[in-house]
VORORO-237011 format. One line per field, with one value per residue (C-alpha): x, y, z; residue in one letter. Coordinates in steps of 0.25 Angstrom, whole numbers, padded with zeros to 4 digits. Each point is the difference from the previous one (the first is absolute). Layout:
BEGIN
X [X,...] .
Y [Y,...] .
Z [Z,...] .
resn [A,...] .
This chain:
BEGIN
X [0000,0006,-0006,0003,0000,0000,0004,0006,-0012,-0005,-0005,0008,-0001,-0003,0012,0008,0005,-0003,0008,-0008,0006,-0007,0007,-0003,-0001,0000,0004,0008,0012,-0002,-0004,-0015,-0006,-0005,-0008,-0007,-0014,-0008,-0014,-0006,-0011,-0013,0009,0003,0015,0010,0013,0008,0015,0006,0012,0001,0010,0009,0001,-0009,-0008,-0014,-0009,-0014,0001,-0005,0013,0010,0011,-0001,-0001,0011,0000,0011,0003,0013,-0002,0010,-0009,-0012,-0006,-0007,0000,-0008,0008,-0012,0004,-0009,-0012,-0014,-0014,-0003,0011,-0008,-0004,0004,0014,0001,0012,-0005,0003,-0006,-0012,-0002,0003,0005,-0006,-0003,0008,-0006,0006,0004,-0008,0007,-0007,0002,-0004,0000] .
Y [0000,0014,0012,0015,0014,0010,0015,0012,0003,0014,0013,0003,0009,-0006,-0003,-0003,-0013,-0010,-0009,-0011,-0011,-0013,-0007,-0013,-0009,-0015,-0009,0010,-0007,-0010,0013,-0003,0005,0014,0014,0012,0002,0012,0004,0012,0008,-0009,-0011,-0014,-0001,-0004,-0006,0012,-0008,-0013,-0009,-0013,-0008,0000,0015,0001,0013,0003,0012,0003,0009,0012,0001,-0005,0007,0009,-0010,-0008,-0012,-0003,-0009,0000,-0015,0003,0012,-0008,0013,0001,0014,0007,0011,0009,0010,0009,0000,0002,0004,-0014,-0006,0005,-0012,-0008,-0008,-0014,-0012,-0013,-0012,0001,-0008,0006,-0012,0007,0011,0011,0012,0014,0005,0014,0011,0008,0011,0008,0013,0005] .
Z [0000,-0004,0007,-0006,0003,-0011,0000,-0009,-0007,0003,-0011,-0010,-0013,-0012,-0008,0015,0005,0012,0007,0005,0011,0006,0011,0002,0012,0000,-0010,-0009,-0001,-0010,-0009,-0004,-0011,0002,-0005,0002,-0002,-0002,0004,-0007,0006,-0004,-0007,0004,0005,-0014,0000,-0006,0002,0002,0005,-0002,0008,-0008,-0002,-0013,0000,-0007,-0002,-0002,-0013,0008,0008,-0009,-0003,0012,0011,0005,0010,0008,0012,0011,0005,0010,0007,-0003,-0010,-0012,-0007,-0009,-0008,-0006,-0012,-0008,0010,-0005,0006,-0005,0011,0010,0012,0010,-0002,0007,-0002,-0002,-0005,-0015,0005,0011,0009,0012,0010,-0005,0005,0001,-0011,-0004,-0005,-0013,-0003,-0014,-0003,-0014] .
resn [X,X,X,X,X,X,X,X,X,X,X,X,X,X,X,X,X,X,X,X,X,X,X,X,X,X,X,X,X,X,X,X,X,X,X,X,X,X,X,X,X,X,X,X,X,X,X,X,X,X,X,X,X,X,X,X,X,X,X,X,X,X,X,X,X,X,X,X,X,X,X,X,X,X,X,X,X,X,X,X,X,X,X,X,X,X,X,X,X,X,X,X,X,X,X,X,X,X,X,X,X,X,X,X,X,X,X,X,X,X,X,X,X,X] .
C-alpha cells in the first residue's frame, strides 16, 4: 500500500509554471507505476501523466509537450514540471498509481488565471 501527500500547486498567470511534488509512503521502494491526475471544476478526474515501472512516461494529449513526469525513488517523490499553463489547467492535482489503486491523497489545488 503507497500513501501520498501532494503540494506546490497554487495561482499562477497564464503562460507561468508549476512545480508539483508527491511523497509517498509505504511500499515505494520497488518503484510502482505512478501518475498525476486531474479533476477539473464539473469534470470526472483524468489521468494527465504517466510512469510505468520501468521509467516509460505517457501524456494525455492535453498536456503534452508541457508537462513532464519525473520520480527520485531515493526521496520516495514523484514530480510534475507544468509549463505553459492554461485557464483549461485549472483543478485539483492528485498522484496516484494510474489506476487509482491507492488512497487518495488530498491533492493540490492550481489555479490559472488568464
Amino acid at each position: 500500500q503507497v500513501h501520498v501527500v501532494e503540494s506546490g500547486g497554487g495561482l499562477v498567470q497564464a503562460g507561468g509554471s508549476l512545480r508539483l511534488s508527491c511523497i509517498a509512503s509505504g511500499r515505494f521502494s520497488d518503484g510502482p507505476a505512478m501518475g498525476w491526475h486531474r479533476q477539473t471544476p464539473g469534470n470526472q478526474r483524468e489521468l494527465v501523466a504517466s510512469m510505468s515501472r520501468l521509467g516509460r512516461k505517457d501524456y494525455s494529449e492535453s498536456v503534452k509537450g508541457r508537462f513532464t513526469i519525473s520520480r527520485d525513488i531515493a526521496k520516495s517523490t514523484i514530480y510534475l514540471e507544468m509549463n505553459n499553463l492554461t485557464v483549461e489547467d485549472t483543478g485539483v492535482y492528485y498522484c496516484n498509481h494510474p489506476g487509482g489503486l491507492f488512497p487518495w491523497g488530498q491533492g493540490t489545488q492550481v489555479t490559472v488565471s488568464s
